[in-house]
N, C-alpha and C positions, 0 to 999 in steps of 0.2 A: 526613627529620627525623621521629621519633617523637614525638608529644603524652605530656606525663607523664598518666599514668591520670585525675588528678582532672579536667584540664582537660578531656581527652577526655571524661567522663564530665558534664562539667557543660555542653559542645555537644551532646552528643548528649541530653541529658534536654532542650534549649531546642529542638531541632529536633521533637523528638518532641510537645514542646505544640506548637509553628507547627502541625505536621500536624494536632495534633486540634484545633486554632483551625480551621483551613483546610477539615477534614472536615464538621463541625458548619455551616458556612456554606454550604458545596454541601447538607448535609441539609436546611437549612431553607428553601432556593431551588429544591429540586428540584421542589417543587409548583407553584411558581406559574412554573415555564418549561416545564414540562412544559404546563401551563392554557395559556400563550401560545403552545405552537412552531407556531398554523397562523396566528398572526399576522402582519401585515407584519415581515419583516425586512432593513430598510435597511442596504444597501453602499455603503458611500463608495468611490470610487475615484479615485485619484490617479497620475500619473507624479512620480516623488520626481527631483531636481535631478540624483542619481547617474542615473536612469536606469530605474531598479528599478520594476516596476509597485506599486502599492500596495493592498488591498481591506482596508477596516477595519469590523469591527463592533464597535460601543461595545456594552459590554453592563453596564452600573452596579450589576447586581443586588449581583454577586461581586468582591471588592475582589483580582482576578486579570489577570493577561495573559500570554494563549497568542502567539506568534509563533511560523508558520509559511513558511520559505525555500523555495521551491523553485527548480532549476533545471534545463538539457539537461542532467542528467552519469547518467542510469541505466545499467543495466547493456548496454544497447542501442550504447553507447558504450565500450565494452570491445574491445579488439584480440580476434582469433579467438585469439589465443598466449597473451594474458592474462585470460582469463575471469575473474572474481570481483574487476578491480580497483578498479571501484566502489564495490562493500561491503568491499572492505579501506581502501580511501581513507576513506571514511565510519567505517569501526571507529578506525581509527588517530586521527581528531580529536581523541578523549580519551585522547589516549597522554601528553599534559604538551604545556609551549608554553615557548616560546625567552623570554628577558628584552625588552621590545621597548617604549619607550620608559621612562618612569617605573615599569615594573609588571615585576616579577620572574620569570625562570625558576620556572617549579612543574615539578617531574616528576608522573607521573598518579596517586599517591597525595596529593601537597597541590593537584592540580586538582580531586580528587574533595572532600578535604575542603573545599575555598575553597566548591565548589557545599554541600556541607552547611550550612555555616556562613550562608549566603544563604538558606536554604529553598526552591533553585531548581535545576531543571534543566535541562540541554544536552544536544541529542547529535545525531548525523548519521545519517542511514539511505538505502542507494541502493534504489528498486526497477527496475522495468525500463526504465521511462523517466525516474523524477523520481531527481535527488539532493537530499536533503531536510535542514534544518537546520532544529531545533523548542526554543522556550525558552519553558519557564512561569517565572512568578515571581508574588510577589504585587506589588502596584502603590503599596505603601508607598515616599515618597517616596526612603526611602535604601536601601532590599532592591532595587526596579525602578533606580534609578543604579547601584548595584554590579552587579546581574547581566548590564545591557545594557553594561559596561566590562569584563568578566569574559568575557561572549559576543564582544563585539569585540576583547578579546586574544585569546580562542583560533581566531578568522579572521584575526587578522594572524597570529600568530607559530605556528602548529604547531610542534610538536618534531620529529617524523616518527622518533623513538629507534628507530634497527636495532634493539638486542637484545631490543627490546617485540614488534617484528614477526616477527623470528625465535620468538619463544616464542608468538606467536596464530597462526604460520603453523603450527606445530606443533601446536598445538591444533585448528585446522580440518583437516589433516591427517589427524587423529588421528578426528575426529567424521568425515570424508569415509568413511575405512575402516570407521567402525561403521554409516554410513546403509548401506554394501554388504551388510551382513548382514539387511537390511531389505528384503521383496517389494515393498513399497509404494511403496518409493526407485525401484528398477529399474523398475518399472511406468512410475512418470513419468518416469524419465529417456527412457526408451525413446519414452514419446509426445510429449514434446517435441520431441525429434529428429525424429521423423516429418512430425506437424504443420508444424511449421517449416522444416524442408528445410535449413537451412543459415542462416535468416534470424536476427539475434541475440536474438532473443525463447528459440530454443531454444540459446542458451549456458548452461553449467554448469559451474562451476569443477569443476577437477579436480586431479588431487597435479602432475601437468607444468605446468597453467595457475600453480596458485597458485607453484611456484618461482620461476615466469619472471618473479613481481614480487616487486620492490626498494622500497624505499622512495624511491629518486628517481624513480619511475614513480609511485610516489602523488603527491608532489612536482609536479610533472608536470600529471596528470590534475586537479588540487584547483586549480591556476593556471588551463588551458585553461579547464574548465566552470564554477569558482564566481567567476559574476563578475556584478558588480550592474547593468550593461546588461543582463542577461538574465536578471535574477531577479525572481520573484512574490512580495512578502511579504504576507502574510497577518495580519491582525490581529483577535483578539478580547477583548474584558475592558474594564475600568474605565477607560479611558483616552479621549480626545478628540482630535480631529485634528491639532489641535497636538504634542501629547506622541507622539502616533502619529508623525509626520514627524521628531520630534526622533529617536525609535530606530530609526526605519529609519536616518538619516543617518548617527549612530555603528554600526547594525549592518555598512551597507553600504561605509564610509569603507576598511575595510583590503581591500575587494572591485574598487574604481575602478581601483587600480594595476594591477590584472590583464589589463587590454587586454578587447576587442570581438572577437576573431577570428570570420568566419564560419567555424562547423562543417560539416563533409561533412553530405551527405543521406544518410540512412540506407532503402534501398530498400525497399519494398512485403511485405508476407508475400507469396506466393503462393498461388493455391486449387491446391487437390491435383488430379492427372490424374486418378489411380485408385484403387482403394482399396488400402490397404496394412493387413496382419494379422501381427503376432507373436508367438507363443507361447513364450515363456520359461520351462525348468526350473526348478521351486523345489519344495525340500519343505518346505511350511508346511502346517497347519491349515488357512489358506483361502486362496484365490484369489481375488488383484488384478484386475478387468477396468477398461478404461480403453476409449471410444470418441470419439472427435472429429474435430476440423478446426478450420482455420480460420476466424475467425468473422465478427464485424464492428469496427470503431475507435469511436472512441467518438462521433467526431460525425457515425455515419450519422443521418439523416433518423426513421429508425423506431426508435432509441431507446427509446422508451415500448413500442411495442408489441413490441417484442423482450424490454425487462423483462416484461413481465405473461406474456408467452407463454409465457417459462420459467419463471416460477411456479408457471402450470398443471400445465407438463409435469415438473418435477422440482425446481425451486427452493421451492417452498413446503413443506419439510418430509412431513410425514403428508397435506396434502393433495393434496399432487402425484397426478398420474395415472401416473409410472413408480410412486412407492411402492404405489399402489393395485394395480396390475399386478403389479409383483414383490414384494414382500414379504407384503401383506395377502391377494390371492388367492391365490399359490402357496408362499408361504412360501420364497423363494428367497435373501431377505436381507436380514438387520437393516437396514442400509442402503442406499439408492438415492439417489443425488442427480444434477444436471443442473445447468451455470451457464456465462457468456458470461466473459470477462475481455478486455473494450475496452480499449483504450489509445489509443496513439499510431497506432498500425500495428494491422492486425487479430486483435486476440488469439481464443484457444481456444476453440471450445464445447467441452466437456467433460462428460460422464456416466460417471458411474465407480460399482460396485458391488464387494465384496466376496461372496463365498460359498463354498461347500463345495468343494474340485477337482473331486469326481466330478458337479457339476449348474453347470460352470461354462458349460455351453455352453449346455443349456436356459437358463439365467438371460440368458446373452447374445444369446440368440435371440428372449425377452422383450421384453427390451429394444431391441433393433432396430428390433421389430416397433411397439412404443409407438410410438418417434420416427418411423417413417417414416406413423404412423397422422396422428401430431400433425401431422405437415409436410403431407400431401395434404386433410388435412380441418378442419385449426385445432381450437379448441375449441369447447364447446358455450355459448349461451348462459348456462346456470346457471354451470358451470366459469368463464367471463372474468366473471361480476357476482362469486362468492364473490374472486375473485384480487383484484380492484380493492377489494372493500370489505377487506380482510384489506391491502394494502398503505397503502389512505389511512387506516383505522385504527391502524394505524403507526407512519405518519409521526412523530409526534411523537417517537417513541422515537428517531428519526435525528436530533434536536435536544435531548434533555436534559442535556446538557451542553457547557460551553464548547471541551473537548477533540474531541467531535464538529460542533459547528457550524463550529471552524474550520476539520477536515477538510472539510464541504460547504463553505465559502468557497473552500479552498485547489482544489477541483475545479473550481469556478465560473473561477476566477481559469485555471487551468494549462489546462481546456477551451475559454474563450473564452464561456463561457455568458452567456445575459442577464445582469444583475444581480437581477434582479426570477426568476428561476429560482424556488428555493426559494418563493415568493409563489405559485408555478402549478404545480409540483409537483403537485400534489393534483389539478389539472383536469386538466395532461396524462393523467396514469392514469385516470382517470375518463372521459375523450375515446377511448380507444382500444375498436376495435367487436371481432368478430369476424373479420370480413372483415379490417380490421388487419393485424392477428397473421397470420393465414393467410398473406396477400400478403409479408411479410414473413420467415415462415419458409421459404417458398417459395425466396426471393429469396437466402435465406442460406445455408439447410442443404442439401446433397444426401444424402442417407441412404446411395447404391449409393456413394458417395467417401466414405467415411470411413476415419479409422487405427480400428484395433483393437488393443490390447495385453492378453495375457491371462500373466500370470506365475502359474504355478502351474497344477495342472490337465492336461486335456490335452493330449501335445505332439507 
């Protein structure tokens, strides 16, 4: 169905004040949550009758509310034959929904406009572990009823419309073919595979993967994992424990029919025996280097002192000690960076640089040398006091808005963390010594095992 132009033109001028009503009210709140994010922040937590854990934060400044779904369905949960069918499952939610009690078929043009019309949005996103479903609204009494009836048609009734997915499978298709023109793509693909060995942290869809899914395999996949015995929702904004309970019920209602099935265990990364180097043709301008391993999960023990250390060592931008080493003393490249990716299972440390072909080895020889400096000797007292004040001064920034606090919720909740977390935040980092870090990088990194990938350069 097409809107005749005027009507289209007279939603669309009302959507666009909601927005600058909606703008204007995050501008004049931004000061004073920003003043408050090292303050107490109280978690309610609840088990919902569905089954669904519940973690809510009132937050009454902003007359909004974020919800946050998660569940087991990431990409970790992909057959080796069907790589990518997580995040096709998740694309496909906003493909339209079937008629399903009182509330009518939309195909994915009047699903989109239904969401306009609401001044709210939906949508689904897999990552490696979480499969995730997020809905803002505002918490006016008839926008917040409409949108949480609008969010619970499109989990009961998907469309799953073949000739939508035939034309996205085409599309991804289409984008797969142009990442192959890209060193940067090949670099990581390469080190993924390595890293990982086989474990599905290194899956990536590919043109044979994404064939091999159908839409009754999203079908499928969207029954097994989204199901509200095993969903975390997440709440922040305007709303009260009561109101909070009433939308998980209607969110979670078309999720109960789904069944409980225990999931298969999904085995261990492994540490690498030995080290593995690849050198990849490419004629580009510069040269991709990539080094890692294996890392740590998210709820090792040393946590804190594993953030702060890669701070030192390459996560803190300019202050880092790889940038200082390669870029600032030797001029070997614009960029240097370093960073952990915890999960579920032990995700990557990663350092990766770009530079010239003909100094890609000097630069990587640099580099080595940093990290194996950093792992036997830690850092120095000044080095871990600048990391700590430069991360608690921060902090706040990880809180000024309702869309980031319910990501830290939604971490808290999917982690198992205290609830009181975010409250201690600030001391854990401030708690961690020297000796820390050390003991710690020790225990994680081996420098003589690591992958190497260098695309570009010499081969």
């Amino acid at each position: 169905m097409t809107l005749h132009p005027s009507i289209h033109a007279l939603s669309l001028i009302g959507h666009i004040h909601l927005r600058r009503q909606i703008a204007l009210v995050l501008l004049l709140c931004l000061a004073a949550m920003a003043g408050s994010a090292r303050a107490a922040i109280p978690i309610e937590h609840w088990v919902h009758a569905s089954g669904a854990r519940v973690y809510l934060v009132t937050s009454p400044t902003i007359p909004m509310l974020d919800v946050q779904i998660n569940v087991d369905g990431g990409s970790r949960r992909d057959p080796a034959a069907q790589a990518g069918l997580a995040s096709a499952t998740a694309g496909m939610l906003s493909a339209g929904v079937r008629a399903h009690g009182d509330r009518p078929a939309l195909d994915e043009n009047r699903l989109s406009e239904a969401w306009v019309d609401l001044g709210a949005q939906f949508g689904a996103s897999a990552g490696s572990d979480r499969f995730s479903l997020s809905l803002r609204t505002l918490t006016r009494e008839d926008l917040l009823t409409g949108a949480v009836r609008l969010a619970a048609h499109q989990l009961a009734a998907p469309a799953w419309p073949e000739p939508v997915w035939q034309r996205d499978r085409e599309r991804q298709l289409a984008s797969l073919r142009e990442a192959d023109t890209r060193p940067a793509t090949l670099a990581g693909r390469a080190f993924a595979r390595a890293v990982y060995q086989g474990h599905p942290y290194g899956q990536e869809p590919t043109a044979d993967t994404l064939m091999a899914i159908g839409v009754a395999d999203m079908r499928d996949f969207f029954r097994r994992h989204v199901v509200a015995c095993r969903a975390q929702v997440s709440l922040v904004g305007a709303i009260d424990r009561a109101t909070a309970d009433r939308v998980v019920g209607e969110l979670m209602a078309p999720l109960q029919a789904h069944g409980c099935e225990n999931l298969p265990a999904v085995a261990e990364v492994q540490a690498l025996a030995q080290a593995v180097e690849q050198r990849l043709p490419f004629d580009a301008a510069q040269a991709q280097v990539l080094v890692g391993q294996p890392g740590y999960p998210r709820n090792d023990p040393d946590f804190f002192a594993l953030l702060v250390g890669n701070h030192i060592l390459g996560g803190g931008g300019f202050t880092s000690r790889l940038t200082h080493e390669v870029r600032e003393q030797r001029g070997l490249s614009y960029s240097v960076y370093s960073y952990f990716a915890p999960g579920l299972h032990a995700g990557a440390f990663q350092l990766g640089l770009t530079t010239r072909p003909d100094q890609a080895d000097l630069a990587l020889s640099v580099a080595r040398d940093v990290v194996a400096k950093f792992v036997a000797d830690g850092p120095t007292a000044v080095e871990l006091q600048a990391a700590k004040d430069n991360l608690v001064n921060g902090f706040g920034l990880r809180l000024d808005s309702n869309r980031k606090l319910l990501d830290n919720v939604a971490n808290i909740a999917w982690n198992g963390l205290p609830l009181d977390y975010l409250d201690h935040w600030t001391d854990q980092v401030e708690a961690v010594t020297v000796d820390d870090v050390r003991r710690a990088f020790q225990r994680v990194l081996q420098p003589d095992r690591m992958v190497t990938v260098v695309v570009g350069g010499r081969t």
